[in-house]
Backbone and ligand atoms as CSV (ligand in chain L), in Angstrom:
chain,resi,resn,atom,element,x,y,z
A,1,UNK,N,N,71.312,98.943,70.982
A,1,UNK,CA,C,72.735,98.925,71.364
A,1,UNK,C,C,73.206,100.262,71.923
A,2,UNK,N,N,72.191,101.343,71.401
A,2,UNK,CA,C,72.894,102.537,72.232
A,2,UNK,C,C,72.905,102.921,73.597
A,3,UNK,N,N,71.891,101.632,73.968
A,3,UNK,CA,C,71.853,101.027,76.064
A,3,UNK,C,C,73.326,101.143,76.096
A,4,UNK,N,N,73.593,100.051,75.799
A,4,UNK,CA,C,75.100,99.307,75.880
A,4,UNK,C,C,75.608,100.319,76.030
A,5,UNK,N,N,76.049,101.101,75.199
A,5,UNK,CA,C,77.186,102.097,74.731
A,5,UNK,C,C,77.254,103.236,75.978
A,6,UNK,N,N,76.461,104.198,76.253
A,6,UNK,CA,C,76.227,104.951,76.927
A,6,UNK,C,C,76.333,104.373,77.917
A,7,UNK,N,N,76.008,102.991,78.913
A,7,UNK,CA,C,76.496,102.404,80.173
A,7,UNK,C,C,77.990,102.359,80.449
A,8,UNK,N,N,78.440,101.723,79.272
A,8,UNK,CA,C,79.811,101.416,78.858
A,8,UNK,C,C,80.520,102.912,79.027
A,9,UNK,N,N,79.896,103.996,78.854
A,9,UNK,CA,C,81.014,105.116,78.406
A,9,UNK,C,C,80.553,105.719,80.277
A,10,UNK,N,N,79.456,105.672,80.531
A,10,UNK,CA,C,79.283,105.853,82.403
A,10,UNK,C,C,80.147,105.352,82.815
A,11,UNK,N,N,80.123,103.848,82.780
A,11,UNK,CA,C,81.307,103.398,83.786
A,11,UNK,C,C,83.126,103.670,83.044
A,12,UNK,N,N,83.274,103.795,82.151
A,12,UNK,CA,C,84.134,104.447,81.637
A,12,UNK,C,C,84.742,105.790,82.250
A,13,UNK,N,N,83.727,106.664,82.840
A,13,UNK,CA,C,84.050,108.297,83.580
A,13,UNK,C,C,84.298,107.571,84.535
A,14,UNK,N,N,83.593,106.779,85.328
A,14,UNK,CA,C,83.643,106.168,86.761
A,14,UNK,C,C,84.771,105.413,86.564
A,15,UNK,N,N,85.253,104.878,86.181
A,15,UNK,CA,C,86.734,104.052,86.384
A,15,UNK,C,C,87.912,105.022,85.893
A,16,UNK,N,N,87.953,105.760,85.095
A,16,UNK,CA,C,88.356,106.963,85.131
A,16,UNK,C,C,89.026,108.151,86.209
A,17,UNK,N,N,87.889,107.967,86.752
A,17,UNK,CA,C,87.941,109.250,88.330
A,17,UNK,C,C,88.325,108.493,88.831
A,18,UNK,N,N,87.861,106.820,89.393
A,18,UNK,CA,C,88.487,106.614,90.352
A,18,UNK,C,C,90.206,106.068,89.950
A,19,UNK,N,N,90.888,106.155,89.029
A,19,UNK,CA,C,92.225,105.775,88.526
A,19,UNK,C,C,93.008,106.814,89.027
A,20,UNK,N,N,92.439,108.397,88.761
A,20,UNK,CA,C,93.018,109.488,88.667
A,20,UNK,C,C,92.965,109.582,90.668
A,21,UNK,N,N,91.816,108.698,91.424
A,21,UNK,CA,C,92.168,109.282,92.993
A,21,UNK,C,C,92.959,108.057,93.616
A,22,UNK,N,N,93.207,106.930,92.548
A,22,UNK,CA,C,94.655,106.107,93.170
A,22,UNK,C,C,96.022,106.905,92.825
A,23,UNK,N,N,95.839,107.895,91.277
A,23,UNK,CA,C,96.955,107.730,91.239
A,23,UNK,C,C,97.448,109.415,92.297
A,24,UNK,N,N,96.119,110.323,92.468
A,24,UNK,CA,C,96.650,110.757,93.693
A,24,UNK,C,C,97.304,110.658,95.012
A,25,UNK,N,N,96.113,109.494,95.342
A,25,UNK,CA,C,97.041,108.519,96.577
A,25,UNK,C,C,98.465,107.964,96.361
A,26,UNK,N,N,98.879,107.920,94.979
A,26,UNK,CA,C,100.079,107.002,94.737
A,26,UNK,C,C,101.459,108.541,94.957
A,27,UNK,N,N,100.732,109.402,94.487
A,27,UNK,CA,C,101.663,110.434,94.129
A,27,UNK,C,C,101.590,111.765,95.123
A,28,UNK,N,N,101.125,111.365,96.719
A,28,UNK,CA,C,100.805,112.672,97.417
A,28,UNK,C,C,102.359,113.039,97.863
A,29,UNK,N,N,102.808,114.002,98.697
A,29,UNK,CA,C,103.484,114.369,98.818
A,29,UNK,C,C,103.900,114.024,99.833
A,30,UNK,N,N,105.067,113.563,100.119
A,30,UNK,CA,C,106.271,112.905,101.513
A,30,UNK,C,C,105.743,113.017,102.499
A,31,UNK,N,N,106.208,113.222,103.363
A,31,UNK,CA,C,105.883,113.004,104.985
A,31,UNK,C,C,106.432,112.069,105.402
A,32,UNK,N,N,106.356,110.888,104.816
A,32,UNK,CA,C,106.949,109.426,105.092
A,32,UNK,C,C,107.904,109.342,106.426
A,33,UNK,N,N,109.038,110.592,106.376
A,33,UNK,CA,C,110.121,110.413,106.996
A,33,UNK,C,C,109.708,111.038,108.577
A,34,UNK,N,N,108.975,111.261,108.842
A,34,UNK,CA,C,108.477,111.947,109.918
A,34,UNK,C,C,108.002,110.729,110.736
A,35,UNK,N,N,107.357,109.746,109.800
A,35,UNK,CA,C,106.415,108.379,110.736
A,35,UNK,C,C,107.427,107.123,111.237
A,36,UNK,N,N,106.964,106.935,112.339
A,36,UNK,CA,C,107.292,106.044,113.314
A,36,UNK,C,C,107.481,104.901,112.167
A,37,UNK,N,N,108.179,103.445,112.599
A,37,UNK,CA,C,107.881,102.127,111.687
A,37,UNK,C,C,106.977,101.709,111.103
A,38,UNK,N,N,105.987,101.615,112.210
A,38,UNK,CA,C,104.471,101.119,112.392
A,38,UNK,C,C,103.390,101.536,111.277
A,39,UNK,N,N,103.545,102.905,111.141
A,39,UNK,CA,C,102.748,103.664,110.429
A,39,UNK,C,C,103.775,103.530,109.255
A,40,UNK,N,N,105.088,103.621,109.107
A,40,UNK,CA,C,104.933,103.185,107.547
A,40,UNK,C,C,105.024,101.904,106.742
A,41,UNK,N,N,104.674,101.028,107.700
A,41,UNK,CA,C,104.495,99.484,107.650
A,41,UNK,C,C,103.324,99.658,107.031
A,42,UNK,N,N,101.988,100.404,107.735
A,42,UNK,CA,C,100.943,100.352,106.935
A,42,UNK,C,C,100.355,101.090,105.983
A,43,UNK,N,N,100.896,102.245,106.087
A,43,UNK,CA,C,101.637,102.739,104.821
A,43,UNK,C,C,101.730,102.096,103.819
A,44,UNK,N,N,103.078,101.452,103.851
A,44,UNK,CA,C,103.284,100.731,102.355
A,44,UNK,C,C,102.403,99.304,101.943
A,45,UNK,N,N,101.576,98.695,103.047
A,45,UNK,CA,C,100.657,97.724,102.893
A,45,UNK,C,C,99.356,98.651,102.111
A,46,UNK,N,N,99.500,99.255,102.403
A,46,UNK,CA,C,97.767,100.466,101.934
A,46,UNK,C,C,98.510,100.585,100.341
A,47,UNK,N,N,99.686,100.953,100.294
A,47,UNK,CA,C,99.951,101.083,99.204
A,47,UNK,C,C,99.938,100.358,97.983
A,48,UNK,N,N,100.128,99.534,98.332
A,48,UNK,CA,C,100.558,97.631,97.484
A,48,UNK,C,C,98.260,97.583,97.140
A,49,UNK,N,N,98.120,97.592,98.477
A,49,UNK,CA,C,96.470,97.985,98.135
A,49,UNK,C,C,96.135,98.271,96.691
A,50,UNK,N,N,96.045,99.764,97.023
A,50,UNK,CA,C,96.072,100.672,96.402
A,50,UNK,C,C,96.823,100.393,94.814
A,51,UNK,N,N,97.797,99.582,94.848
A,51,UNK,CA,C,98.459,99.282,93.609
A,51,UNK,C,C,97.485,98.755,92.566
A,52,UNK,N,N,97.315,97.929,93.180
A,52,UNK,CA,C,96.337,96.233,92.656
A,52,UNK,C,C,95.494,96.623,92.186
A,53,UNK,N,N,94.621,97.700,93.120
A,53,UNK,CA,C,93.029,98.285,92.459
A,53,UNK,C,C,94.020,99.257,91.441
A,54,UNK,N,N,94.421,99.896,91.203
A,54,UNK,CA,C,94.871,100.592,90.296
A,54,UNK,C,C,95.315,99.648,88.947
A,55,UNK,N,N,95.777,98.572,88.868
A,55,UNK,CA,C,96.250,97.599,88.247
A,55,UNK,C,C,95.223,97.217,87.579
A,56,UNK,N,N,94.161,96.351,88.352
A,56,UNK,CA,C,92.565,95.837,87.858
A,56,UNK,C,C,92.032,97.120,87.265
A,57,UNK,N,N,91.954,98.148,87.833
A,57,UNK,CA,C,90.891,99.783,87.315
A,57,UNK,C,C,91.675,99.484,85.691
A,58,UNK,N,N,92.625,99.796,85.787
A,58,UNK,CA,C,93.174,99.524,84.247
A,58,UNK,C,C,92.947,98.725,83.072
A,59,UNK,N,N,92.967,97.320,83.788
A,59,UNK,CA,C,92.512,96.274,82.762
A,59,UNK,C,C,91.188,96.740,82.565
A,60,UNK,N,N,90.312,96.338,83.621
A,60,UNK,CA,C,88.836,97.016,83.438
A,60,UNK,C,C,88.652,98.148,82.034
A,61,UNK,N,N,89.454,98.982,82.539
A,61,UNK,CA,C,89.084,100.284,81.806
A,61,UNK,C,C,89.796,99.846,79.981
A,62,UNK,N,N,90.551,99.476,79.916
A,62,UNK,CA,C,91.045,98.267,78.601
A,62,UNK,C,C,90.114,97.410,77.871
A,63,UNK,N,N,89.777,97.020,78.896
A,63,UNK,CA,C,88.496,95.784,78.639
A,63,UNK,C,C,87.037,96.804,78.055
A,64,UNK,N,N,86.688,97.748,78.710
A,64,UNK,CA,C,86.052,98.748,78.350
A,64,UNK,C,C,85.932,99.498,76.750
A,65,UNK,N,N,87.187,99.821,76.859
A,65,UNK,CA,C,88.024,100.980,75.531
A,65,UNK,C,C,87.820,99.705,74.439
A,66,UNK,N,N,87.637,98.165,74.667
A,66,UNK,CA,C,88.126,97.708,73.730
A,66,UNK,C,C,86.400,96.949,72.948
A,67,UNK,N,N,85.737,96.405,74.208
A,67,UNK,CA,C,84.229,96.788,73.881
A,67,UNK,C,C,83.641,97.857,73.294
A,68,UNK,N,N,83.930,99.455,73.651
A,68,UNK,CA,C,83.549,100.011,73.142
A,68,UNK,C,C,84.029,100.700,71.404
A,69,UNK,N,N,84.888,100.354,71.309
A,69,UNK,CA,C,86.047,99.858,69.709
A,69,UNK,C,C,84.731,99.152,68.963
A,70,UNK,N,N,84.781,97.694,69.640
A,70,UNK,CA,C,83.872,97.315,68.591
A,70,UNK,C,C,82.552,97.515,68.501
A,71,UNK,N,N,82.053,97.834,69.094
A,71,UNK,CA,C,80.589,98.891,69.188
A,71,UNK,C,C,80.790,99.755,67.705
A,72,UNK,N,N,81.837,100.685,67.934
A,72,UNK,CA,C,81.821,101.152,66.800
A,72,UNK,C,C,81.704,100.597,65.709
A,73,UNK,N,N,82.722,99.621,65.351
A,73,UNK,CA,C,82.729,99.179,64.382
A,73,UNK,C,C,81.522,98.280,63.925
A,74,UNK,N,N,80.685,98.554,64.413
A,74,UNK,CA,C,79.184,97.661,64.302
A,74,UNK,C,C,79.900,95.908,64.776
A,75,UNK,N,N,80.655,95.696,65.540
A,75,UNK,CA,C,80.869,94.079,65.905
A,75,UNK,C,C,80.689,94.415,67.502
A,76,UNK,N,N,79.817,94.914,68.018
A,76,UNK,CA,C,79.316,95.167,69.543
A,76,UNK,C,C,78.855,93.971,70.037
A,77,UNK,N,N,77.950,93.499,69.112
A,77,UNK,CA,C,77.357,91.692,69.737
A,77,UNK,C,C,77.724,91.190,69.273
A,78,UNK,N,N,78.686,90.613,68.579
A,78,UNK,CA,C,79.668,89.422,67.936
A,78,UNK,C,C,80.685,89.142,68.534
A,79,UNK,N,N,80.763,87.852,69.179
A,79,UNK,CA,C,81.769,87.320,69.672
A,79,UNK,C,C,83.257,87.536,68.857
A,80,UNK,N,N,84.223,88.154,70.143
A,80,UNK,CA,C,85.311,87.880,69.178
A,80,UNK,C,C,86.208,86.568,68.913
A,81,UNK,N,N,85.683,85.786,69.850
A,81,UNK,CA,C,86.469,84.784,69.264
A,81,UNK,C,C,85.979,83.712,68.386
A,82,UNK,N,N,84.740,83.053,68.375
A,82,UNK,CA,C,84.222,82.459,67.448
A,82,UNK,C,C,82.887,83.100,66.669
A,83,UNK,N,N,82.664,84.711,66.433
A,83,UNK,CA,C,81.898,85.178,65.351
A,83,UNK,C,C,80.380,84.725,65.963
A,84,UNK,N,N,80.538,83.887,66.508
A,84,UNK,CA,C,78.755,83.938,67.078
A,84,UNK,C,C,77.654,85.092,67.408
A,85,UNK,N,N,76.969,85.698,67.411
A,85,UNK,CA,C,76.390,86.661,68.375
A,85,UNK,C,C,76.161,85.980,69.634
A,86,UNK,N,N,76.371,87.675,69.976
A,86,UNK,CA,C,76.593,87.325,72.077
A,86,UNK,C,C,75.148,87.260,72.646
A,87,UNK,N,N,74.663,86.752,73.681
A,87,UNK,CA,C,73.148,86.634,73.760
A,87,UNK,C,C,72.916,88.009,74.383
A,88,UNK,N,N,71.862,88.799,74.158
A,88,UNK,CA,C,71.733,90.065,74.668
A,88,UNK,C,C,71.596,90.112,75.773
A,89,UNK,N,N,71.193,88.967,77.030
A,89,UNK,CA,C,71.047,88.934,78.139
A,89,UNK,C,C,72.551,88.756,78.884
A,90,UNK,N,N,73.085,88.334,77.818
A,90,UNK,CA,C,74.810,88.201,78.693
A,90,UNK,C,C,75.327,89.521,78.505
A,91,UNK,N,N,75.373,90.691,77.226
A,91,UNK,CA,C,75.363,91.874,77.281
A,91,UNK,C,C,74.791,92.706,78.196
A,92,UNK,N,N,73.467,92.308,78.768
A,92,UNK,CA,C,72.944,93.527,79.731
A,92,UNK,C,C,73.438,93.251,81.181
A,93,UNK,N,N,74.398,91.652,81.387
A,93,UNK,CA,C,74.606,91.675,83.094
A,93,UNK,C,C,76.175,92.064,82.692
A,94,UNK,N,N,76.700,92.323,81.761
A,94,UNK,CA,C,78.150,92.421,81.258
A,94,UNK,C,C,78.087,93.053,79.927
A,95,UNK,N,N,77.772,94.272,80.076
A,95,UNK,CA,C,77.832,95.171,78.850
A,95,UNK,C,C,79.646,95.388,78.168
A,96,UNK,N,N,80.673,95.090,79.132
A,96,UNK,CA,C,81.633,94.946,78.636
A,96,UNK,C,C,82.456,93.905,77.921
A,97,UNK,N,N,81.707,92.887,78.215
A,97,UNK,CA,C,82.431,91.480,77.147
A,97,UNK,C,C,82.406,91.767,75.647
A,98,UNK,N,N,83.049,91.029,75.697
A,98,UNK,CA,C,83.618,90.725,73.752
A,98,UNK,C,C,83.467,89.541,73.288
A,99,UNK,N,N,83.088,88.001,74.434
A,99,UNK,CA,C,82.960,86.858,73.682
A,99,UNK,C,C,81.810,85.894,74.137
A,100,UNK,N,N,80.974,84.995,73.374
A,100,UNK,CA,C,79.515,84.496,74.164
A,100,UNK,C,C,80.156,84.196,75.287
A,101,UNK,N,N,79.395,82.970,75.855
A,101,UNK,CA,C,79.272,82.461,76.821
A,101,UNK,C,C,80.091,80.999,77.039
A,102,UNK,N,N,80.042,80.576,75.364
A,102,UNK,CA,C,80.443,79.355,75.532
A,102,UNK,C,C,82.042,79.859,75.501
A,103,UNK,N,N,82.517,80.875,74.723
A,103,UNK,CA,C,83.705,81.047,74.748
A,103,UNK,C,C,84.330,81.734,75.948
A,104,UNK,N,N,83.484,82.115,76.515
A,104,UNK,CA,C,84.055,82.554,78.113
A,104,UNK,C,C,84.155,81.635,78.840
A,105,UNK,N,N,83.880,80.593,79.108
A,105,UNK,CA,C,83.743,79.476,79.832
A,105,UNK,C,C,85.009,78.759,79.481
A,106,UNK,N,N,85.817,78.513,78.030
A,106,UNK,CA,C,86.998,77.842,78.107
A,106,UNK,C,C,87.813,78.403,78.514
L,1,ZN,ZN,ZN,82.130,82.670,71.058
C-alpha cells in the first residue's frame, strides 16, 4: 500500500501546482481596459475555462486528501460504502477511489 500512497501524494504536488497556476491566471493583473471587445470576449471565455479546470483540480484534489485520510487510518482498501475490500487492480488504475466497483457503478 505504500505504492498507493506515495502516487497519491505525487499527484497530490501535481494538482497542487497546477491549482496555484489557475489561480495565477485567475488573479493576474488588469489590463482588461486597454482591449478591444473581441479580445475581452475571449478573455472572459478562457476564463470560465480556466474556472471549471480549477473547479474539477479541486474536487480531484478532495477526492485525493480524502483517499489519502483513509490510507491512514488503515481503511485504504475498504470500500467506503459497503465495507468490502476494493480489488487491488481497481486501486492501481485508480489509486484514488474509496469504493469497489460494484459500488461505483450505482
Ligand atoms: Zn462497495
Amino acid at each position: 500500500m505504500t505504492d498507493r500512497k506515495s502516487e497519491l501524494e505525487t499527484l497530490r504536488a501535481d494538482l497542487t501546482a497546477r491549482l496555484s497556476r489557475y489561480e495565477a491566471h485567475q488573479h493576474r493583473e488588469g489590463g482588461a481596459l486597454d482591449k478591444d471587445f473581441e479580445e475581452q470576449a475571449a478573455q472572459t471565455q478562457n476564463d470560465e475555462v480556466v474556472d471549471s479546470l480549477e473547479t474539477e483540480t479541486r474536487a480531484e484534489l478532495a477526492q485525493i486528501e480524502h483517499a489519502l485520510a483513509r490510507i491512514d487510518n488503515g481503511m485504504g482498501d475498504q470500500c467506503e460504502s459497503c465495507g468490502e475490500a476494493i480489488d487491488p487492480r481497481r486501486l492501481q488504475v485508480l489509486p484514488y477511489t474509496t469504493v469497489c466497483v460494484d459500488c461505483a457503478e450505482d
